[in-house]
Phi, psi and omega in degrees: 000128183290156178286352193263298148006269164337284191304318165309306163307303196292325158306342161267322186291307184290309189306321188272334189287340316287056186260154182291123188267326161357296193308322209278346149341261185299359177271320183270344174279334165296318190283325191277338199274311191298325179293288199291332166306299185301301161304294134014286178285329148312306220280322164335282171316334223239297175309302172286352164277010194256325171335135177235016174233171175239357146314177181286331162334292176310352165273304188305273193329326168256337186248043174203348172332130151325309182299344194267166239247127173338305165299336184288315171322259177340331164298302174302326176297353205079007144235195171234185184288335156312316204283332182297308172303328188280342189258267252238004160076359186190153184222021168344142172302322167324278195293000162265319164309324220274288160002307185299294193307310156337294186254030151269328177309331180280346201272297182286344157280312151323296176325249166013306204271334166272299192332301188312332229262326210253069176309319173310353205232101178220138193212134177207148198284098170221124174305056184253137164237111181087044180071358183266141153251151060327151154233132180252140169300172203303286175301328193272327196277288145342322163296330156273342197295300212278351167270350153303303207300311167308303192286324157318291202303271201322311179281350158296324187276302169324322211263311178306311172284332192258352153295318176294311172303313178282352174279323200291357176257336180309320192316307192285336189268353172311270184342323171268349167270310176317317184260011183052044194275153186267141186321317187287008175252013162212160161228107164216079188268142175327128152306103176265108216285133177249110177294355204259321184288156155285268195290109165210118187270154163304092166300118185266358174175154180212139169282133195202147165246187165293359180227337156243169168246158178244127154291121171246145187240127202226136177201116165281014181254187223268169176276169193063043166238047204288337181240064213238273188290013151294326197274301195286275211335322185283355175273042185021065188248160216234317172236151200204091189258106170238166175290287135237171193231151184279161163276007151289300165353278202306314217271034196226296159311291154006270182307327152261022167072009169265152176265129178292101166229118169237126188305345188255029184264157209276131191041039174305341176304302166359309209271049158283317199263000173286320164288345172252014151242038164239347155287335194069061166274118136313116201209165195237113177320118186281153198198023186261222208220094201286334161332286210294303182317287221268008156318305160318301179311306173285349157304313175303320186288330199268345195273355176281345181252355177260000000 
């Protein structure tokens, strides 16, 4: 099992327990920033002792090199690549080089033009790795600051939507493995975009009987988010499973005949069974030991995808 894996389970395991999941994020985003960090400051050392200028060259020349893979560019330049796509409509290797390079020539001037400003101010860097030392100045030293700073940001935003998004289908199927519903009573087969609909949203999973299918909806989000759950109601979805929900949330399902599960209401899971008997889903009442249970479950569900 991958660390990203591991982190998918434990996020899935605290949502049905109805514990806060947040912490098994930032314990991985802390494991990736830290890993990169680390790696960063080897290839540093390695780039400045290889240097054959004491200029700002020797950066450009090992982290903004062409040959290294876009997003790295860009990271070293001091944004990502999202951000790149978002200014220019494309995010080509080209138009992330031209972009990069760009806005570090814009970066390092700044850098340069606060060095002048702030004379009182001296800071320097120093690397050592295998008994090899560098030092970085003051601008070179900023310059790495602000690309950790850039490479957090970018994985933060990355991991959170996309740990949450992959938990939310590991969610339905622990459920339906909790209440014993039998396979031919769901479907959560890859999503496939039907270019033939003008509108066709990503379903993450469905319930399905011998005469309908049910749309289900998983939203991981946070209280003070009603227009989180504004957004799935309106997608005519039949279960509408979050981490947690306000009681306008609830009275707005309700009120439109969705079925409800919000897991961090105390044993929130429970109501998973109030939807499989207004679908008429066959299901075994659960009545075990969710401590005990759902470690098992989720073994299971990953050892069927590995």
């Amino acid at each position: 099992m991958t660390l990203k894996d591991h982190v998918i389970k434990e996020i899935a395991k605290r949502v049905i327990k109805s514990q806060d999941y947040r912490i098994e994020i930032v314990n991985l985003i802390n494991a990736e920033f830290l890993q990169f960090a680390v790696d960063f400051f080897k290839r540093i050392v390695a780039a400045k002792l290889n240097s054959e200028t004491i200029t700002i060259d020797w950066y450009k020349s090992a982290f903004m090199n062409e040959d290294l893979p876009s997003d790295e560019i860009a990271i070293n330049s001091g944004l990502n690549k999202k951000t790149i796509s978002n200014m220019y409509r494309s995010a080509t290797k080209q138009i992330v080089i031209e972009a990069s390079n760009e806005h570090f020539e814009s970066l390092y001037n700044s850098i340069q033009a606060l060095v002048e400003n702030e004379h009182e101010v001296d800071l320097i860097l120093t690397i050592k790795f295998q008994s090899v030392s560098v030092d970085l100045n003051v601008s070179e030293s900023l310059i790495v600051i602000n690309t950790l700073a850039v490479k957090r940001a970018a994985l933060r935003g990355g991991l959170w939507s996309t740990a949450g998004k992959r938990a939310e289908k590991v969610i339905m199927l622990a459920l339906c493995k909790l209440y014993k519903v039998a396979p031919q009573y769901y479907n959560a087969e890859h999503f496939v975009k039907n270019r033939m609909l003008d509108v066709d949203r990503e379903i993450d999973f469905y319930l399905k009987n011998e005469k309908a299918e049910y749309k289900c909806e998983v939203k991981l989000m946070g209280q003070g988010n009603p227009e989180s759950a504004d957004a799935i109601i309106a997608r005519g979805s039949s279960l509408f499973v979050a981490d947690t929900l306000s009681q306008q949330n609830k009275n707005q399902c309700d009120q439109l005949g969705i079925c409800w599960v919000a897991c961090r209401d105390h044993n929130g899971y429970r109501r998973f069974k109030i939807a499989l008997d207004k679908f008429n889903i066959p299901y075994t009442n659960y009545n075990g030991n969710i401590e005990e249970d759902i470690d098992e479950i989720l073994n299971e569900i990953f050892s069927a995808k590995s």
